[in-house]
C-alpha positions in Angstrom: 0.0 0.0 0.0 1.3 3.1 -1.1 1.5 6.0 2.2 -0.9 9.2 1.4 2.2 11.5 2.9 4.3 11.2 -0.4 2.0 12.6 -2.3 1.1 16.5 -2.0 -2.4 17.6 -1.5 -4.6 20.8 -2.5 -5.2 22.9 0.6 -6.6 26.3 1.4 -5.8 28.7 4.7 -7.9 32.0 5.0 -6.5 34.0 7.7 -7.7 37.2 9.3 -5.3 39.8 10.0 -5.4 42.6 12.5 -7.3 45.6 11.2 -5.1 48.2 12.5 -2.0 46.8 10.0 -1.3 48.9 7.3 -1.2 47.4 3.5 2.4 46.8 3.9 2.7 44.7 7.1 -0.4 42.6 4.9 2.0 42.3 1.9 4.7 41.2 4.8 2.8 38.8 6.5 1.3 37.0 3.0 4.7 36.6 2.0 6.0 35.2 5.2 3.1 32.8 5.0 3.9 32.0 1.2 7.9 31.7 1.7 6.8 28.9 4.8 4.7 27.4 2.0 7.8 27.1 -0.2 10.0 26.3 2.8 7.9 23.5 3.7 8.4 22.4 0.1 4.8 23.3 -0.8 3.3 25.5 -4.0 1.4 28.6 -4.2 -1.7 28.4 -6.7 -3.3 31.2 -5.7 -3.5 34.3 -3.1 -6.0 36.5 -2.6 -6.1 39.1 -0.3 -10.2 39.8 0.5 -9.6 43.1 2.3 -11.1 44.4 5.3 -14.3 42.7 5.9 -16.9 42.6 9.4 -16.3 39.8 11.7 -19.8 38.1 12.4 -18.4 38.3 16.3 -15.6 39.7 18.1 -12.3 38.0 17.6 -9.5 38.9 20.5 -11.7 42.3 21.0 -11.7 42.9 17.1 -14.9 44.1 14.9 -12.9 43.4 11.7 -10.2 41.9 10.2 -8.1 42.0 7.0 -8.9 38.6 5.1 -6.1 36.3 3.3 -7.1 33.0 1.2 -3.6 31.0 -0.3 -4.5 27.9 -2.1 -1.6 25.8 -2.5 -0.6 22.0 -2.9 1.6 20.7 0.2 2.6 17.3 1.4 -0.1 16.2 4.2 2.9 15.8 7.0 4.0 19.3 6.2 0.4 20.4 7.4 1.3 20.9 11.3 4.1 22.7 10.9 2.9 25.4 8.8 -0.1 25.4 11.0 2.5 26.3 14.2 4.1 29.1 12.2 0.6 30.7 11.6 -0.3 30.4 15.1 2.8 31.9 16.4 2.1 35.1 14.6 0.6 37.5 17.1 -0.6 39.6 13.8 -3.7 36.3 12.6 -6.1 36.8 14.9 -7.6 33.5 13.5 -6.7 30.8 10.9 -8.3 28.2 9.0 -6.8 25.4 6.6 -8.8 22.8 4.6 -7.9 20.3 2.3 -9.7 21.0 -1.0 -11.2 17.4 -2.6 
């Protein structure tokens, strides 16, 4: 039987960002996100960066937040590391990432 964790998967992360960063620190923080991507010997389909958009509740005592989507294709054991780097960032105020069928 072959082992799933050889073979790279599509995957999605939306993030929400902090709205008090400015454009700049967004264009830093995708790119740290993408270059961890890379790192983790993943590759970046597509990015798209949403904007400012309402929160349906508060998040960490924030009404909004600046909203991130990178699709990319990653190996499956690569998944919790990239995951730990996201976390660490003080910046997301909350992350998501979903393996697209």
């Amino acid at each position: 039987m072959v082992s799933t964790n050889t073979q790279t998967r599509k995957y999605e992360i939306v993030f929400i960002l902090n709205p008090q960063i400015t454009d700049k620190e967004i264009e830093d923080l995708v790119s740290i996100v993408s270059t961890e991507i890379n790192d983790l010997n993943g590759t970046i389909a597509k990015t798209d960066i949403w904007g400012l958009k309402k929160l349906s509740y508060p998040i960490k005592k924030f009404k909004e937040g600046h909203y991130i989507l990178i699709e990319f294709d990653i190996l499956p054991s690569s998944i919790s590391q990239l995951n730990k780097t996201v976390e660490s960032n003080e910046t997301i105020i909350r992350s998501l990432i979903t393996k697209i069928s």
